[in-house]
C-alpha positions as CSV (number, residue, x, y, z in Angstrom):
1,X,10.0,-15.3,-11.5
2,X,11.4,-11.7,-12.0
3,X,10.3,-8.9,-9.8
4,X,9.9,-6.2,-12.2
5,X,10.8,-2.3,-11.6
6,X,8.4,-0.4,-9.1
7,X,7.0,2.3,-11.0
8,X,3.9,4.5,-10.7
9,X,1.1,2.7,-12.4
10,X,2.1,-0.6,-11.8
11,X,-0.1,-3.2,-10.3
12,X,0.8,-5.8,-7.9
13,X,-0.3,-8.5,-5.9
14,X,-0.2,-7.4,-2.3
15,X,-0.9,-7.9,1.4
16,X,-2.8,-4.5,1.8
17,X,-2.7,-3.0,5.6
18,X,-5.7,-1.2,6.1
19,X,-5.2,1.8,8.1
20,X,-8.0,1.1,10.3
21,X,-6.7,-2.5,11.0
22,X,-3.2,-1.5,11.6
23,X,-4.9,1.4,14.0
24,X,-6.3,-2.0,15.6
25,X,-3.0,-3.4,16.2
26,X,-2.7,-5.7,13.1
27,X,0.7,-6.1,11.5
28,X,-0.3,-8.0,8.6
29,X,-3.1,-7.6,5.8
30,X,-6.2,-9.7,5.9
31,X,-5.9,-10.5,2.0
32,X,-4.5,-10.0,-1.1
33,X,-5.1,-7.9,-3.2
34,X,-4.5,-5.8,-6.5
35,X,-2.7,-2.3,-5.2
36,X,-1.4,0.1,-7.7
37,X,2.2,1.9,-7.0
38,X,1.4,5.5,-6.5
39,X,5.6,6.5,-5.7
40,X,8.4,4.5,-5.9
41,X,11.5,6.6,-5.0
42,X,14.9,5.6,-5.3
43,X,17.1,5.8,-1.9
44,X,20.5,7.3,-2.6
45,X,22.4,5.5,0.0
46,X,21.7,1.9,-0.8
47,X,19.8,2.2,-4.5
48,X,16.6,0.5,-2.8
49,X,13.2,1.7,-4.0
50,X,10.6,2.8,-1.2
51,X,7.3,2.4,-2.6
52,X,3.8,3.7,-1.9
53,X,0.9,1.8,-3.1
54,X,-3.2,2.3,-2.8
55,X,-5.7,-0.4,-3.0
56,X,-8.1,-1.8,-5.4
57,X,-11.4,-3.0,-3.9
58,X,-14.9,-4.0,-5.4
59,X,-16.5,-2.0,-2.2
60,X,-18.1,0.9,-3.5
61,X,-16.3,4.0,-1.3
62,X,-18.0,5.8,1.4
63,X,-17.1,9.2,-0.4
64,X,-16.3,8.7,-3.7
65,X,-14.1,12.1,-4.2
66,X,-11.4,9.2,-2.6
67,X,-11.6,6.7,-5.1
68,X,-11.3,6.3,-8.7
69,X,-13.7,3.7,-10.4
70,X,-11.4,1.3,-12.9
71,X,-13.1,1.2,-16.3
72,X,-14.0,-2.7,-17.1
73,X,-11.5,-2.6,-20.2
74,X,-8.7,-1.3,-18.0
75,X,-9.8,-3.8,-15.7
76,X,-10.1,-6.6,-18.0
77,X,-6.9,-6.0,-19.9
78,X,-5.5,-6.7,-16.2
79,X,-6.7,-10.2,-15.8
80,X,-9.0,-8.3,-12.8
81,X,-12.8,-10.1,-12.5
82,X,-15.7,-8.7,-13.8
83,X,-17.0,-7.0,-10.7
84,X,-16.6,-3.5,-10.6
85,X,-13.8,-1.9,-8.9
86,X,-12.0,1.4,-7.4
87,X,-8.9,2.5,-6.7
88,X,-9.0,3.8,-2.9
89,X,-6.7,6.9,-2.7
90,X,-7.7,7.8,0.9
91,X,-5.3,4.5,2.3
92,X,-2.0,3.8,1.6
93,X,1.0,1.5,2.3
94,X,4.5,2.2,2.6
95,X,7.6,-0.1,2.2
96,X,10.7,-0.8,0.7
97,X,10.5,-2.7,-2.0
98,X,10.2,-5.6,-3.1
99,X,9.1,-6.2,0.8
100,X,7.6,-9.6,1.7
101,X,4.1,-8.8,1.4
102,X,4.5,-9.1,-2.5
103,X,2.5,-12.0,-3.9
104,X,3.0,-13.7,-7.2
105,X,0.3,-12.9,-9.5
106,X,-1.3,-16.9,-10.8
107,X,0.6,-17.1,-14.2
108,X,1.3,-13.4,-14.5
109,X,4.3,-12.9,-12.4
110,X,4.5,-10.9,-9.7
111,X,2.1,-7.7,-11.6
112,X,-1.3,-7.9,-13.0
113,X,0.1,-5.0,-15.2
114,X,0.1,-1.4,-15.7
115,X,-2.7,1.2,-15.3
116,X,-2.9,3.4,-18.1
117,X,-1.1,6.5,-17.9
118,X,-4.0,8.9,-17.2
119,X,-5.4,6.6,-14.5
120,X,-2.1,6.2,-13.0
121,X,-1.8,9.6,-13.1
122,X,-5.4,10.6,-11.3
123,X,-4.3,8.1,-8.8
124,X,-0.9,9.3,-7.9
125,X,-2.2,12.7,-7.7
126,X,-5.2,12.3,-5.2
127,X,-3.1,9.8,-3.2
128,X,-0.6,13.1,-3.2
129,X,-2.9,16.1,-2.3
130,X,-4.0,13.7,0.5
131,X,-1.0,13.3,1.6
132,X,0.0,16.6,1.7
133,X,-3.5,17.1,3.5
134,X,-2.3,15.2,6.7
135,X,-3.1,11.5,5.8
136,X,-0.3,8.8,7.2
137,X,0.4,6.2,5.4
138,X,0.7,2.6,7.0
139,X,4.5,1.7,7.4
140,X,5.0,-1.9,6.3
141,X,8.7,-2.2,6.7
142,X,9.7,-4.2,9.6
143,X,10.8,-2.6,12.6
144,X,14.4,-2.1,13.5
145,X,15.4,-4.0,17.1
146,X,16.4,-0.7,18.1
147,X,13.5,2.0,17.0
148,X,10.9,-0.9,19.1
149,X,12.7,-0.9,22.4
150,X,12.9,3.0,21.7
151,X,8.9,2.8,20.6
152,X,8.3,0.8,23.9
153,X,9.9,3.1,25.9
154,X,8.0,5.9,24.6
155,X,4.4,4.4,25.0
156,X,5.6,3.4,28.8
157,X,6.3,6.8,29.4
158,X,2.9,8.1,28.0
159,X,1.0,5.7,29.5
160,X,0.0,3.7,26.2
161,X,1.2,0.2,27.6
162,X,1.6,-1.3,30.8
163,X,4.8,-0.9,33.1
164,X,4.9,-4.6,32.7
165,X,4.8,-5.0,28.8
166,X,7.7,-4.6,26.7
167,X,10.7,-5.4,29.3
């Protein structure tokens, strides 16, 4: 199977990080799940693509002015199931893609499809403003060796971990 090109509007099979969770100390999604690509920008130095992607859930959102409800045709044309669903632009994930938290799509590949452009669009948009509002995106890559000793250090130093963790 051929991963295809990252591009805004494109929806994948994913291990979603919940901000929450990864607040908790979790490293790895619960489930899988449809995400759309809200960015994918090309890195000049090695022609990698670091992506941004926001989840699709069948949990109605606590404030809907941070989710977008995925018409049942649109949802339908993606192979998606017949329970209603939104787009949650209030969480994101980060990574360089394709990352190993990609899943292959049963029979489809490794992308359910593409959001129309209007949806995308909407999408990208609120997952931008909020963005530029303060909201931190989870960082899925993996860790350098380097920038976790570093990160260990730090936390010893304000008082986060123990002086007996992270030697």
């Amino acid at each position: 199977m051929t991963l295809p090109k990252p591009e805004v509007g494109l929806v994948i099979r994913y291990s979603y990080l919940w901000r929450r969770e990864a607040q908790q100390g979790q490293e790895e999604g619960v489930k899988d799940r449809p995400c759309a690509i809200v960015a994918a920008v090309t890195q000049a130095e090695d022609g990698r693509h670091r992506v941004v992607v926001v989840p699709i859930t069948h949990t109605p959102p606590k404030d809907p002015r941070y989710a977008i409800e995925i018409p049942p045709k649109v949802a339908q044309a993606l192979g998606l199931d017949w329970a209603r669903s939104w787009i949650v632009t209030s969480d994101t994930n980060k990574f360089t893609w394709p990352g190993p938290d990609i899943r292959p799509v049963k029979g489809a590949g490794f992308a359910y499809g593409r959001l129309p452009y209007s949806l995308a669009e909407e999408a990208r948009q609120q997952a931008s403003d909020l963005s530029r509002q303060g909201m931190k995106s989870v960082e899925r890559d993996e860790k350098d060796p380097a920038k976790m000793l570093a990160d260990i250090k730090r936390k010893k130093q304000l008082g986060d971990i123990d002086n007996d963790q992270g030697k």
